[in-house]
Each structure stands twice: as structure tokens, then as C-alpha cells.
N, C-alpha and C positions, 0 to 999 in steps of 0.2 A: 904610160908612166904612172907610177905611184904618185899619190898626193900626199904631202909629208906629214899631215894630219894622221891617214892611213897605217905610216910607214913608226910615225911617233907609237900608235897603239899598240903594232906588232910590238914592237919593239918594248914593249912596256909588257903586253901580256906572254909571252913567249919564254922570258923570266920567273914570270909570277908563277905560271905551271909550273917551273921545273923547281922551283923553290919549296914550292909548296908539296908538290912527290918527294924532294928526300925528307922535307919535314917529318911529312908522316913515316918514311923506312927510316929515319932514327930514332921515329918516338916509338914502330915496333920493337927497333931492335933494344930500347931504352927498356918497352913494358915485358918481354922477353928475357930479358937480362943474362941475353945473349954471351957478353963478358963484363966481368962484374967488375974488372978496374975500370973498364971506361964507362961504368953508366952516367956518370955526373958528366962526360964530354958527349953522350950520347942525349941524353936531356937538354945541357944546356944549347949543342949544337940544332938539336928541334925545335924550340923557344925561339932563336934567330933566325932559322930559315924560316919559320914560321912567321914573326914577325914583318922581312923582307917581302915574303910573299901576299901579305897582307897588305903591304904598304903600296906596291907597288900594284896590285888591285885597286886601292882607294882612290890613287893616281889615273892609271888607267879611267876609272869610273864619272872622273870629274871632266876629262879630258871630251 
């Protein structure tokens, strides 16, 4: 059995990776300029995942 210590980490990092991968493919597709109505949703959506990914890192870390 899992200890919920364990289970709390996953669970914290497993987020944070996949946060933090589309971060950076919106900040490509942002520095790319891919499609140029959506770069300001392409930025600011990188900025967030960004942030989420970070935070739940810090989380994780203290844990």
C-alpha cells in the first residue's frame, strides 16, 4: 500500500510536469508567432501554466 505522504507527492508532482510542458509549447508557440490573433492568449495562457507549475513545485518541495 501507498503511504499517503507518498500518494500526496504524486499527486502534487505529476501536475506540475504536465503544467509546466504546455507552458513552455505555449511560450513556443507565443515566441513563434504561430497565429498572431491569439498571441496575447498564447502568452498570457504560458504565464499561468507557468505559474501553477511553479507553485505546485514549491508545494511539493516543502512537503
Amino acid at each position: 500500500m501507498v503511504s499517503p505522504a507518498l500518494a500526496i507527492k504524486i499527486l502534487l508532482l505529476v501536475p506540475a510536469v504536465i503544467f509546466l510542458f504546455y507552458s513552455a509549447v505555449y511560450l513556443l508557440l507565443f515566441e513563434l508567432n504561430v497565429q498572431p490573433k491569439l498571441s496575447k492568449f498564447y502568452r498570457n495562457t504560458s504565464l499561468v501554466l507557468a505559474g501553477g507549475g511553479i507553485l505546485l513545485l514549491a508545494i511539493y518541495l516543502m512537503i
